[in-house]
N, C-alpha and C positions, 0 to 999 in steps of 0.2 A: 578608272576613277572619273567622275563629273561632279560638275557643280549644279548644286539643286538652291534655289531661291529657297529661305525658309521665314521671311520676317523681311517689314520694311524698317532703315535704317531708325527713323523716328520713333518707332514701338517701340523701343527697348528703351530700359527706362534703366539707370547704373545701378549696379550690384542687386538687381531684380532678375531674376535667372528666368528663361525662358523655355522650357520644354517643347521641343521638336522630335519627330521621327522621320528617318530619312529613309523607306524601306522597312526594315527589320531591327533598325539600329535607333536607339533614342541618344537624342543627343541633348545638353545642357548648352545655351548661349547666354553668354552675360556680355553684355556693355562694361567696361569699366572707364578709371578718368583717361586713360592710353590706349585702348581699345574696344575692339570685339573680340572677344574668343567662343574657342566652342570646343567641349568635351563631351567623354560619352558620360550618358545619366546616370549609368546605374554603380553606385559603389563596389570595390572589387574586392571588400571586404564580405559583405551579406549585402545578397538580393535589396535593394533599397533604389528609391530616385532622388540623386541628388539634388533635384530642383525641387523636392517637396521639404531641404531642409535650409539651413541659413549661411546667406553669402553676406563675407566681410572683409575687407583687407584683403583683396586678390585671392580669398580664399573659401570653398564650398565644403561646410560642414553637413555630413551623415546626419539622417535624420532618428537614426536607428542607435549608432553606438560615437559617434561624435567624431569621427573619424575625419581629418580635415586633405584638401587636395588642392593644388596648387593653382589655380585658373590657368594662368599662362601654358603653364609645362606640363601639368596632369599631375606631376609628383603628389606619392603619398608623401603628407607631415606630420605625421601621426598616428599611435598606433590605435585603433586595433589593424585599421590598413597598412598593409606592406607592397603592394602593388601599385605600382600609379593607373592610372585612368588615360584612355586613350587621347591625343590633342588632334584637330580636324583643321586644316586652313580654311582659313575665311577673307573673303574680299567685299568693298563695297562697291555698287557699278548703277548707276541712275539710280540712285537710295534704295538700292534693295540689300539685302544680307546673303550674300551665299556659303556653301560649306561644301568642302570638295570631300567626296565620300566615294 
């Protein structure tokens, strides 16, 4: 595992989700009021990017079947997902964003 720069601390603007790829992998990052996280993008219900649908309440709704996932933990909360979504640590270091993958 390494950490790869993906965003400077400032870009990110709260519950505005932020599409990265790190390699092969896309990844979601959201600001919110207690952090930064970062999950993987794609829902593990159907093929979908969850950053192309609506964050709210620590939570990233599907933009396909509404399926909602937990920012912090990845947890699905809903169905039609029964899978959670993978979670990626993240630190901040001279205002950059990292994501250890």
């Amino acid at each position: 595992m390494a950490w790869h720069r993906v965003a400077a601390e400032a870009d990110l603007v709260e519950n505005m989700p932020l599409a990265v790829r790190i390699g092969d992998t896309p990844v979601a990052v959201v600001r919110l009021a207690d952090g930064i996280f970062a999950v993987n993008d794609v829902c593990t219900h159907e093929y979908a990017l969850l950053t192309d649908g609506y964050c709210e309440d620590g939570k990233l709704e599907c933009p396909l079947h509404q399926a909602c996932f937990d920012i912090r933990t990845g947890a699905a909360l809903n169905e039609p997902a029964e899978v959670p979504v993978a979670t990626y640590p993240v630190k901040i270091e001279a205002g950059g964003v990292f994501i250890e993958l």
